[in-house]
N, C-alpha and C positions, 0 to 999 in steps of 0.2 A: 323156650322160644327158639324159632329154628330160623336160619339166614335166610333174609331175605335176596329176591334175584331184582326188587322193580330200579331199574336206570333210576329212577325220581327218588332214590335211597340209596345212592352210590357212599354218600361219606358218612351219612348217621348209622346205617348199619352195622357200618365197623366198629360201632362204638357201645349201641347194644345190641345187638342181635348176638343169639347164643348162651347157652348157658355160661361160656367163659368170661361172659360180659354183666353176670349179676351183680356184679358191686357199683356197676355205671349205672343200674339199673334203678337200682337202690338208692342212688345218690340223686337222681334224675326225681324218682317219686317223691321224696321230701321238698321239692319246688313244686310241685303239682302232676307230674307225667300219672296216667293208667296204664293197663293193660294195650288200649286201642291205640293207647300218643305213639307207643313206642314201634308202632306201624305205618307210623304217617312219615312224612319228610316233611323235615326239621327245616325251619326257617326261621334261620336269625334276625333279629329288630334291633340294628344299630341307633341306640338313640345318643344325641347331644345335648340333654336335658339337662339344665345347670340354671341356679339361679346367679352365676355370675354375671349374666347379659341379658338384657330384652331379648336380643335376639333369637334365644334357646328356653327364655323360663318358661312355655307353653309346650314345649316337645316330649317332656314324659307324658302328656294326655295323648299327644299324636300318634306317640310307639303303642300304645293300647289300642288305636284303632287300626292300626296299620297288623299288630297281633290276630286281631280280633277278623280284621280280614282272610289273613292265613290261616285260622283256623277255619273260618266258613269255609273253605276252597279248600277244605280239608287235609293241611297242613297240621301242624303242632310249632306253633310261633313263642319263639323265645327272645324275651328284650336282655339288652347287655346294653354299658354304655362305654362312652366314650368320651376323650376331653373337649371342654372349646377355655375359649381367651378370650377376652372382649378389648377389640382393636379402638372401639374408642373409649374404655375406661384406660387403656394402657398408652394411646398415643403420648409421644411426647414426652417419657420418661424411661430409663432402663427397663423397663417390664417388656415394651415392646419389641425387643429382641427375642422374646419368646413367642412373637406371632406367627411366622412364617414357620419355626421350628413344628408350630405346635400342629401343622399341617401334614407332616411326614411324622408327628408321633400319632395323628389320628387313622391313618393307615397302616402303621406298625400295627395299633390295639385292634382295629379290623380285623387285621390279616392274624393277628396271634390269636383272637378270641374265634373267631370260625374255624382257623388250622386245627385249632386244637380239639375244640366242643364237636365239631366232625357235621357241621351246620350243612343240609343240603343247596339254600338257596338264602340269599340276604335282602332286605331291606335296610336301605340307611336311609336317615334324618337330619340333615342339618339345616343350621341357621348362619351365623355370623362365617363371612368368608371365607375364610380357611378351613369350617367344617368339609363343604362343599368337593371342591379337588381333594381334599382329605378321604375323605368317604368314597370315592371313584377311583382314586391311585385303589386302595383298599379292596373296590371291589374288586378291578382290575388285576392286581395281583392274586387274588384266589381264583379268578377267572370260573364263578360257577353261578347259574342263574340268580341277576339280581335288579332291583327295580332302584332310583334312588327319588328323596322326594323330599327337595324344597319346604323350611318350615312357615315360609311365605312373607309378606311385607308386611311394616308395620304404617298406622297409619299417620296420616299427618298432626304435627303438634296444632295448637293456637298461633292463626294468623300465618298460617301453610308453612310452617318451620319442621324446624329436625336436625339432626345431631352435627350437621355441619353450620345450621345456622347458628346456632351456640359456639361452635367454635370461631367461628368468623367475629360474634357477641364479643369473644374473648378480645379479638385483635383492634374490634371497633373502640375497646373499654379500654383499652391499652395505648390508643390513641389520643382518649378525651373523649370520643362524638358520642359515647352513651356512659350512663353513671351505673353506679352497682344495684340500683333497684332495677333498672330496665336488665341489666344484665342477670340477674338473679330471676327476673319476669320468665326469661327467656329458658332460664336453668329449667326451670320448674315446669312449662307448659312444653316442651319443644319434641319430647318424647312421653307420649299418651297410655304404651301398655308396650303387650310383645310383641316380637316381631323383630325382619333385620333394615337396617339402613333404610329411611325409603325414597330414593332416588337411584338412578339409571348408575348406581355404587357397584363394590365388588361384587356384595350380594347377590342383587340382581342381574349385575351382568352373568357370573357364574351360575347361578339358578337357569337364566336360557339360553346361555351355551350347554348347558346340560341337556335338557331339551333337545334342542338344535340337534344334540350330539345324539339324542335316542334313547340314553337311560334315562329318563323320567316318562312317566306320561302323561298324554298330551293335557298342555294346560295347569303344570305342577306350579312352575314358574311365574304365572302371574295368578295367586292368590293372593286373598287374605289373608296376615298368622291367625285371626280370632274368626273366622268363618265355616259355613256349615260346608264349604264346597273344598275346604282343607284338609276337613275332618273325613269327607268321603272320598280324596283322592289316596291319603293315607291305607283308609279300607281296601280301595281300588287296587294300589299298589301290593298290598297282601294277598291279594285274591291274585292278581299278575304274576307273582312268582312261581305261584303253581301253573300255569299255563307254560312258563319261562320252563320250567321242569317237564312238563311233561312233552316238550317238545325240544327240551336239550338246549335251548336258547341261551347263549352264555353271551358276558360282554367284547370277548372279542369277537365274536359275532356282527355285533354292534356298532363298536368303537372301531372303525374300519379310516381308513385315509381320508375317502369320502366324508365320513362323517363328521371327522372332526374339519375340513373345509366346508361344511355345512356349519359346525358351531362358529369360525369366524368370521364367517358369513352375516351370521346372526348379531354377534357381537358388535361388527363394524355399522350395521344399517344402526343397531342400536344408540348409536355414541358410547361402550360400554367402556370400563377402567380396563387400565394399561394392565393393569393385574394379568386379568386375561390370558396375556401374551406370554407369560410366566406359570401360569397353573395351568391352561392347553398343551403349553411342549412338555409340562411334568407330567401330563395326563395321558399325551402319547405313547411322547419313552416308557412309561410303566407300561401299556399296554404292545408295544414293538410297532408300532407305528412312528415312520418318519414326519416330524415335523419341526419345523424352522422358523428362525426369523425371515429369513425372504418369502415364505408364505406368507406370511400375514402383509408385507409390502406389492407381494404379486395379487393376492387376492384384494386388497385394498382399492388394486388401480380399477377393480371394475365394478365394484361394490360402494353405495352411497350412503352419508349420514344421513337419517329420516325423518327421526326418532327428536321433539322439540323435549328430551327427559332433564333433569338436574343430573350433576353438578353444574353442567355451560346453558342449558336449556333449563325452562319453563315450570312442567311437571313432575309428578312423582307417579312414582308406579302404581300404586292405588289409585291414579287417576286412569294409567294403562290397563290396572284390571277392569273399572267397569267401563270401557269399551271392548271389551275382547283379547283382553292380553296381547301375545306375540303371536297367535294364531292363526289373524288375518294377514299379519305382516310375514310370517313365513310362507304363506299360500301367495302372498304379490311376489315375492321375492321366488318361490318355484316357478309360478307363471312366466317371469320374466326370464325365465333359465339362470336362474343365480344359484337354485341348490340343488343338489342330487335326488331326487326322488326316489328312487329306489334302492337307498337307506334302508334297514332292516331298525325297528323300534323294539323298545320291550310291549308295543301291543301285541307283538308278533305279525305285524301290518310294516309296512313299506310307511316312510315317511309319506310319499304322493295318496296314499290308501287313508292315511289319520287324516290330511289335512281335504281330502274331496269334498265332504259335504261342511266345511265351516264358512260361516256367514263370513259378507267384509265388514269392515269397519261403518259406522255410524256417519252419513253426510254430513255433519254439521262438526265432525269432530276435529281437532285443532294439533292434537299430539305427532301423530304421524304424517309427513311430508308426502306426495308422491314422487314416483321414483324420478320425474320427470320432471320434478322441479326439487331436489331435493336440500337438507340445510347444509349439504357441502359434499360436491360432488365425488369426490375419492375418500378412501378412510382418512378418520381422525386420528388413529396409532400410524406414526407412521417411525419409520424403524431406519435410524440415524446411525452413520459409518465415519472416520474421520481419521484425522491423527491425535483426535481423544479417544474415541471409542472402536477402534480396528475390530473388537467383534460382534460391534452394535451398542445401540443403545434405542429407549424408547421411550418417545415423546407423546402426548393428548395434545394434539391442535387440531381444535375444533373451527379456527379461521378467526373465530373472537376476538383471538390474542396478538392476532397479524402472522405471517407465516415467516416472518426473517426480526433475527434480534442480532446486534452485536452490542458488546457492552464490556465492561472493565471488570477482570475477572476479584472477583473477593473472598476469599478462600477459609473455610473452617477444618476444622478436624472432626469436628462431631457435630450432632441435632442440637443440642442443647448448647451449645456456644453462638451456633449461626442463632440460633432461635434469639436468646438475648442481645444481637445484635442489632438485631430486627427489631426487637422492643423498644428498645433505648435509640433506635434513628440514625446505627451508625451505619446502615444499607440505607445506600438513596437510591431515585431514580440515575438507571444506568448500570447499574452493575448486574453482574452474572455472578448471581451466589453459588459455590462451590463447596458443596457439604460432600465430605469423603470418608473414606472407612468407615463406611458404613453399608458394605458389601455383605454378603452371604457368608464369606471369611473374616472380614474387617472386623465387622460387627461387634459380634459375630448376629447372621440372621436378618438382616436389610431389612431395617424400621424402614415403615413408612412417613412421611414426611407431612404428614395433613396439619400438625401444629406451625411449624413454618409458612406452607403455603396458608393456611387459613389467615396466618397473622399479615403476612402479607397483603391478603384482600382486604383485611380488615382495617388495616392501613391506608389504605387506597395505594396503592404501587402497584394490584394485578397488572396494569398497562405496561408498569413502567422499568420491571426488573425480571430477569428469568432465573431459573433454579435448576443445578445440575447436581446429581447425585448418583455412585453406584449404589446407593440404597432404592428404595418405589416410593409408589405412592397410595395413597388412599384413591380409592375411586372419588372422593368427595372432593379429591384434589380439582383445583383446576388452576388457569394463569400461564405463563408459559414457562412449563416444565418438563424436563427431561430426567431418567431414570434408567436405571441399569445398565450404567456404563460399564461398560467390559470391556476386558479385564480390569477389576474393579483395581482400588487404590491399592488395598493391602499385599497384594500379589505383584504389585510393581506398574500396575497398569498405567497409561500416560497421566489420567487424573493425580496420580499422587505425585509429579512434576511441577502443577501449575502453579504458579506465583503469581500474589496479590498483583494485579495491575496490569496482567495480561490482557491482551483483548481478545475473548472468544467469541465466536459467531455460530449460531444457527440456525439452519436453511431446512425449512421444514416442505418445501418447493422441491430442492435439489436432495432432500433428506440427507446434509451432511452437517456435523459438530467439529470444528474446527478450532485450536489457537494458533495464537500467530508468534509461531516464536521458530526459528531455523531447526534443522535436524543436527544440525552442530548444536546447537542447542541442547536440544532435547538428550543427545548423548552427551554432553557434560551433566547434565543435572541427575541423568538417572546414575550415572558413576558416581556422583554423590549421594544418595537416597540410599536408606537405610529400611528395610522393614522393621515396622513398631514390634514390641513384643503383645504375644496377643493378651488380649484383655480376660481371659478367659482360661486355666488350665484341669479345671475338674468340673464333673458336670455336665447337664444335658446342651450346653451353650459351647464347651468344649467340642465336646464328641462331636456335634455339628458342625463345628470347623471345620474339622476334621475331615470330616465326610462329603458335607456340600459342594454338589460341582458348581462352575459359575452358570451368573442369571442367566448366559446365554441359552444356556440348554436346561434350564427350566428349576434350577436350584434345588435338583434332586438328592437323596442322599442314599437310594441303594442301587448305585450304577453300577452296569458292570463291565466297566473297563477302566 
């Protein structure tokens, strides 16, 4: 075999071409390679196929089509996998400390498995949230032609339920208003087959900020998981990569400043999760792109909620797919000069070039607002400053919840202490629950907070009580809550000062988190405060301590400074 020179075979070459590469060659053919494979360019199929979650146990068929693309478009496609975690079999219990984690070891195993096998061009696959920025940081870091592509929504259970309705189920049964057969009703029917979350959740939001963003193509984001248009955008994207290669098309190409103010663009008309706000800056900095919390505050002020989706609205995204996904709502939203058009996609088309010839929305349809009367005129994240949170913090007010709370601070140490509090009725209306360390350090790994919040609703107190954490939340979250306060607790941050009975305030108006307690104050107490020891000293929960910078800049762990 003799070296090859084509650009479209820059990394697989080195690996077999040459006679001094016959043992790669060798090892290649016992998986199925010929004579001819070992001429094509190599195109990795990151799949997150697991039967741990709905949301992935349908993706080892998707990485065969998504193969089976690259092959037609005459590649030589190789599937590999990689991990997921399922956020809501784990909410609510120690396990979830391994979700966020498990987002930067989804990009380690990316980046180690292409670095290594000498992959020309990638496809990833995911489902449940933290695939998703998992998969992009990943591609990101190898930085060589790659498509990424959504494993799509799953559909509604019996009586338009889903996996936060069950959780709520929980909070309602905990209260008395429903007994254990209705709640076991609900168990049973509420999630129908695969697929991720289906409401306007992390999923979805990260699915089309993806998009938005230009690694997917057009229309990944509002699929079906069990449909024929999932199964051919998979193909689609195989057959993309080769184009992506033969014209050198890489994601930072892509992933440009514009771009990603085009995904929070997307994000905000959507009403999506606060997540968001946390996997876009990790999505950046991996790619050397500046972005911040004041972006998303400055872009916010001109950008509207639209979108009537769940958790605080109406709908599910299955109902968003069959009007046309996000496709008509990015083309009102170009029209209106809200997004960059000339965006560079992986069609190898300009975002304004994908989005020309798509229809608008259906007249009769009820989901998306116009911009001109919209369901709440600035963003719903809007990104909180104080003398709790000095490097932010970030709150979903959607206007539901009213935009000003003060209340009587109530202080836990962990999820599952506040959580039992909440059961038992020792949170009433009025308090500001204070659930801490449960930071990216603390944690370690910032659970998201969806059993507390859920329980809450389920209570009936959404009105009447808010929730402050440097841990996040579930997209499914809602009520008035705030998240990733920074500097979180375990690092000294002012959260880990506050005492039961303080009175906290926040201003989702003036976007400030405030208690009311002196700066004399505040310097007695931190002179007495003590960092805990951490809960964690061997192990992949460890090392993430270790590593993790704060939420503020995106809860990364291979920074470099």
């Amino acid at each position: 075999m003799t070296e090859s020179s084509n650009n479209s075979r820059r990394h697989s070459s080195a690996v077999v071409d040459g006679p001094g590469k016959a043992a790669s060659r060798a090892m290649l053919r016992a998986v199925g390679f010929n004579d001819d494979d070992f001429k094509k360019p190599q195109v990795g199929v990151a799949s997150t196929w697991s039967m741990v979650t709905p949301c992935n146990s349908h993706i080892g068929e998707l990485a065969e089509h998504a193969r089976d693309g690259a092959d037609a478009a005459g590649g030589k496609g190789v599937i590999f996998n990689t991990i997921t975690i399922s956020d809501g079999i784990a909410n609510g219990t120690e396990g979830m400390k391994y979700s966020l984690v498990s987002r930067e070891v989804i990009a380690d195993s990316i980046e180690t498995v292409a670095g290594c096998e000498g992959f020309d061009g990638l496809v990833a696959i995911g489902g449940c949230d933290k695939n998703m920025p998992g998969c992009v940081m990943g591609l990101a870091r190898l930085n060589r032609p790659s498509v990424f592509v959504y494993g799509g929504t799953i559909m509604p259970g019996e009586g338009h339920t889903d996996i936060v309705s069950v959780f709520e189920a929980m909070g309602a049964h905990s209260r008395g208003d429903i007994d254990l057969i209705e709640l076991k009703n609900i168990e049973e029917t509420a999630i129908p087959g695969p697929g991720s979350c289906g409401g306007m959740y992390t999923a979805n939001t990260m699915a089309s900020a993806i998009e938005a963003l230009g690694m997917s193509l057009p229309g990944s984001s509002a699929q079906n998981a069990i449909s024929r248009d999932k199964r051919e955008d998979c193909e689609a994207a195989g057959e993309a990569v080769l184009a992506l290669l033969a014209n050198d098309i890489k994601p930072s190409d892509i992933m440009t400043r514009e771009a990603f103010e085009n995904a929070v663009t997307v994000v905000i008309a959507l009403g999506g999760s606060t997540n968001a706000v946390l996997h876009l800056i990790a999505m950046a900095r991996t790619i050397g792109v500046e972005l911040s919390l004041k972006d998303f505050t400055e872009i916010g002020k001109r950008v509207p909620v639209v979108a009537d989706l769940r958790p605080s609205g109406h709908y599910m995204m299955s109902e968003l797919v069959a009007i046309g996904g996000i496709q008509p709502l990015m083309k009102i939203l170009l029209d209106a000069g809200l997004l960059h058009g000339d965006c560079l996609t992986v069609t190898g088309k300009t975002l304004a070039e994908n989005l020309a010839d798509v229809e608008p929305y259906p007249l009769d349809q009820k989901i998306i607002a116009p911009l001109g009367n919209p369901i709440k005129a600035e963003s719903h994240l809007r990104i909180l400053h104080g003398n709790l949170a000095p490097e932010g913090a970030v709150a979903k007010i959607t206007g539901k919840e009213g935009t000003l709370f003060s209340g009587s601070a109530r202080v836990f140490g962990s999820e599952e202490e506040a959580q039992a509090r909440i059961n038992d009725g020792t949170v009433v209306a009025g308090d500001v629950i204070v659930i801490r360390y449960e930071g990216p350090k603390g944690g370690p790994g910032m659970r998201e907070m969806l059993t507390p919040t859920s329980a809450i609703m389920g209570r009936g107190l959404g009105s009447d009580v808010a929730l402050i954490t440097d841990g996040r939340f579930s997209g499914g979250s809602h009520g008035f809550v705030v998240g990733h306060v920074s500097p979180e607790a375990f690092e000294g941050g002012p959260l880990a000062l506050v005492e039961d009975g303080d009175t906290i305030t926040i201003d989702a108006v003036a976007d400030t988190i405030e208690v009311a307690i002196s700066d004399d104050e505040m310097i007695r107490r931190r002179a007495a405060w003590r960092q805990p020891a951490p809960r964690y000293r061997r192990g992949v929960l460890a090392k993430y301590a270790r590593l993790v910078s704060s939420a503020s800049t995106g809860a990364v762990t291979d920074n470099d400074d």
